[in-house]
N, C-alpha and C positions, 0 to 999 in steps of 0.2 A: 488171317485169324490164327494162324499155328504158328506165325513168328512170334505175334502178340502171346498166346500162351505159350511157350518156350520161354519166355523173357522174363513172365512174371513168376514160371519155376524156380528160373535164375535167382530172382531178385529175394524171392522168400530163401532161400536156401544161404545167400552170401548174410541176409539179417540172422540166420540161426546162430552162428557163434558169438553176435553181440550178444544174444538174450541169453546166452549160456554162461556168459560172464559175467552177470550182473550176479550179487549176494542178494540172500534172504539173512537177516539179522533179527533173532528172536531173542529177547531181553524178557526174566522175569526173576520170581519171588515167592518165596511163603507167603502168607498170611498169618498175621501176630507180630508176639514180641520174640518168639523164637527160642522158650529157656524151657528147657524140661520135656515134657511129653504133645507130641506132635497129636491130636486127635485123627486125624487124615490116618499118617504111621499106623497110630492103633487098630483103626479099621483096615488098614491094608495086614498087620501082621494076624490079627483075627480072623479074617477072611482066609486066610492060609492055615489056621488049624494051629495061632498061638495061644497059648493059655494068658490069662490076665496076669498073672504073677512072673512072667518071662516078659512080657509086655511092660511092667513096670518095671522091673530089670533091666532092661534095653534104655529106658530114657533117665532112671534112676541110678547111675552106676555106683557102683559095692554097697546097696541098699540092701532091705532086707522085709518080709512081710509081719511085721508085730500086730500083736493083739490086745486090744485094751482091755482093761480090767474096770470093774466096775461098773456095771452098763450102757458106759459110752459118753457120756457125759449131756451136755444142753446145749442149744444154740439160741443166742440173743439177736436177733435180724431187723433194723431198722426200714421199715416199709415206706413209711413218707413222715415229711415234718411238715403241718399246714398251720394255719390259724383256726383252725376246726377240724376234727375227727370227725366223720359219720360212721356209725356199724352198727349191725343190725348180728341176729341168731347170735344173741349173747345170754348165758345162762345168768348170771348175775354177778353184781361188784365181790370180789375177795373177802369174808368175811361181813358182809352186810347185808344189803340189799339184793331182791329179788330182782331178776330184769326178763321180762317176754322177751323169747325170738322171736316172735315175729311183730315187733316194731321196733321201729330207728330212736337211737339216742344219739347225743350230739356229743363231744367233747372239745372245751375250750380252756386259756388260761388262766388260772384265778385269782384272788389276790395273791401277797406273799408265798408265788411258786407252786400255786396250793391249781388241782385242775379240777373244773367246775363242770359235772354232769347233767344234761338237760334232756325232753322228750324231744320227739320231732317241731311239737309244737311250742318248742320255747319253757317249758315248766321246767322249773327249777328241783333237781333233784337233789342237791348237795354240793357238797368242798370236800375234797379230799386229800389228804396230802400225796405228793407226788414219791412214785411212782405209784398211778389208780392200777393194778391188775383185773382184770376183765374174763370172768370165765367166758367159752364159747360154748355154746350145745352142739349137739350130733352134727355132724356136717363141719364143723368148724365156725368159727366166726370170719364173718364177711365184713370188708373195709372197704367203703363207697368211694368210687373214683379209682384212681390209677395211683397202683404204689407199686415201684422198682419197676421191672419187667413184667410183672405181672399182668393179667388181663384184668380189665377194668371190674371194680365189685368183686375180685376175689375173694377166696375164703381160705380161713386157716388152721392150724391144727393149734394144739397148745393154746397159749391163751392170749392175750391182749395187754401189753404196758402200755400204760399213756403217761409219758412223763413230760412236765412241764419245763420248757426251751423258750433261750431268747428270740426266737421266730412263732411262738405259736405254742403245740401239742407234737410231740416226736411221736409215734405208731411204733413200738416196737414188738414182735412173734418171740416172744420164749416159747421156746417145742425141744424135745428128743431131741437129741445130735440126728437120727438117723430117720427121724420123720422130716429134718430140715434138708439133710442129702435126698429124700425121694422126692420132696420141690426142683433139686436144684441139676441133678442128670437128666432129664429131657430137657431140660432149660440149655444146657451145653452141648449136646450131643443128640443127633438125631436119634429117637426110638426104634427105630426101624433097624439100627444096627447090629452088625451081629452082639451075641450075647457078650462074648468074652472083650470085648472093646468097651460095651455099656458096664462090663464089673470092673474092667480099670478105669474107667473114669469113675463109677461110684469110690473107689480105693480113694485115687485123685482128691478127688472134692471133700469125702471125708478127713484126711488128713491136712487138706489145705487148712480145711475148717480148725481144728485143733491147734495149727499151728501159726496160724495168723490171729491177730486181735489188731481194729481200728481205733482200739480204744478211745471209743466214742462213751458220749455221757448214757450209761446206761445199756451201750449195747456192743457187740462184738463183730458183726458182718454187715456189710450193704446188702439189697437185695438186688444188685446190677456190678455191672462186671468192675466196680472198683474193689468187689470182693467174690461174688459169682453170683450168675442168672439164678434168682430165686424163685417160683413163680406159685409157690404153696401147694392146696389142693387140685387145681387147674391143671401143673405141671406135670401130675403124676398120670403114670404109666404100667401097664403092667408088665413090660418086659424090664423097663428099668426101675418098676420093684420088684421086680425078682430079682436083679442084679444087684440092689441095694441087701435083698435078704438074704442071697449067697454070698454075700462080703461080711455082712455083720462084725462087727468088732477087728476089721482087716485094717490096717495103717500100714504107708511106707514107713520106714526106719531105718536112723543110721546113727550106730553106736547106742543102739535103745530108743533113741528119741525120735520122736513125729518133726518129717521134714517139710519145709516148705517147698510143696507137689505143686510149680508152677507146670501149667498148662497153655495149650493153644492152636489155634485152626490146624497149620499147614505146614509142612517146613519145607519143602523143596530138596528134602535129603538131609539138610544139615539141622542140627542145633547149634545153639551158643552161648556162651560160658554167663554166667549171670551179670558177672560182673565189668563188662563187655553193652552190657544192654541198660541196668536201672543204675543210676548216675548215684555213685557211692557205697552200694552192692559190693561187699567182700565175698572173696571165693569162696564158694560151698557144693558141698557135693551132690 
């Protein structure tokens, strides 16, 4: 019995230096596209006691923090294109008609590009030439079904375009540039973050916003990431509106001008040169 265990001391001890020679090979990556501001980076240099404006500094290099003039300007937000609109908590059509919030209206295509307003139950409310604007009442106006990111039956600020498209009715949110940025930072960034990484991403997405146009018929931004997570009144936050309301009129800038503030999850330490990454991208700073 003691030769038997003697043996198999041996035998475990001569295996140890096979196992000591085998590697472990760990392979990985950021998350994204990798151009501009790392959101991970920002919470980690927030976390450390950076300021937002040094934060954007690091992934904006020779950038600068500008202020807008003018109150900031508007954002045109395309929420869905169906073959029917439904929303409801609508104060009334632009200039005409009265509408109860609280009942559903329908909107559809009409003749000659013209968009045709009905109640829930099919009555015929009008033609209107396109673009119908839509006021909303207190709370915002609500858009039945899922539009961008958004949670199903959101509600909006600003008001409601329905413009007549070769698919149907286009949904598009005219609001405030900066009622549109406190939709669209808890849409990108967890709320929970520290403050100073939720004011650089407000910076972020505000400037993106200015400086990007899909020019689309009618509208200026997706409400998903082919422009940034929008998600209206649902989205907001109180810590990332307070981040929205200590930024106020804050823009990256270079040589005066609003840059294009690309952003994204992760980076694994590095970034990468724009032009490197989106197929035809000239270098920019």
């Amino acid at each position: 019995m003691k030769r038997f265990a003697l043996l198999l001391l041996l035998t475990l001890f001569a295996a140890a230096p096979a196992q000591g020679a085998s590697r472990l090979v760990v392979k990985g990556a950021g998350f994204g596209h990798g151009v501009g501001m790392s959101q991970y980076g920002a919470y980690g240099f927030a976390d450390r006691g950076v300021d937002h404006a040094r934060i954007l500094g690091h992934y904006y290099t020779g950038t600068q923090i500008g202020r807008l003039e003018g109150g900031g300007g508007h954002a045109r937000v395309l929420l869905k294109t169906a073959g029917r609109i439904v929303f409801t908590n609508a104060a009334g059509v632009a200039g005409a008609r009265r509408l109860d919030p609280a009942k559903r209206y329908v909107a559809t295509r009409g003749l000659s590009g013209a968009v045709t307003l009905r109640s829930a139950s099919g009555r015929d409310l009008g033609s209107y030439a396109s673009p119908l604007t839509i006021a909303g009442a207190g709370g915002g106006i609500q858009i039945n079904g899922r539009s961008g990111h958004a949670a199903t039956d959101g509600c909006y600020r600003g008001t409601l375009q329905l413009r007549a498209s070769a698919l149907g009715v286009a949904a598009i949110n005219a609001l405030a540039l900066d009622d549109y940025i406190r939709g669209v930072v808890a849409g990108e960034m967890p709320s929970g973050w520290p403050q100073q990484a939720l004011r650089a991403q407000a910076v972020a997405a505000r400037t993106y916003a200015l400086a990007t146009t899909k020019a689309g018929d009618g509208f200026d931004q997706y409400a998903d990431t082919r422009s940034q997570v929008y998600n209206g009144i649902s989205g907001e936050t109180a810590p990332t509106d307070a981040a929205v309301a200590a930024t106020t009129g804050e823009v990256v800038t270079y040589q005066g001008k609003p840059i294009v503030t690309y952003y994204f999850s992760t980076s694994g330490g590095r970034t990468e040169d724009v032009e490197n990454v989106f197929i035809g991208a000239e270098p920019a700073p």
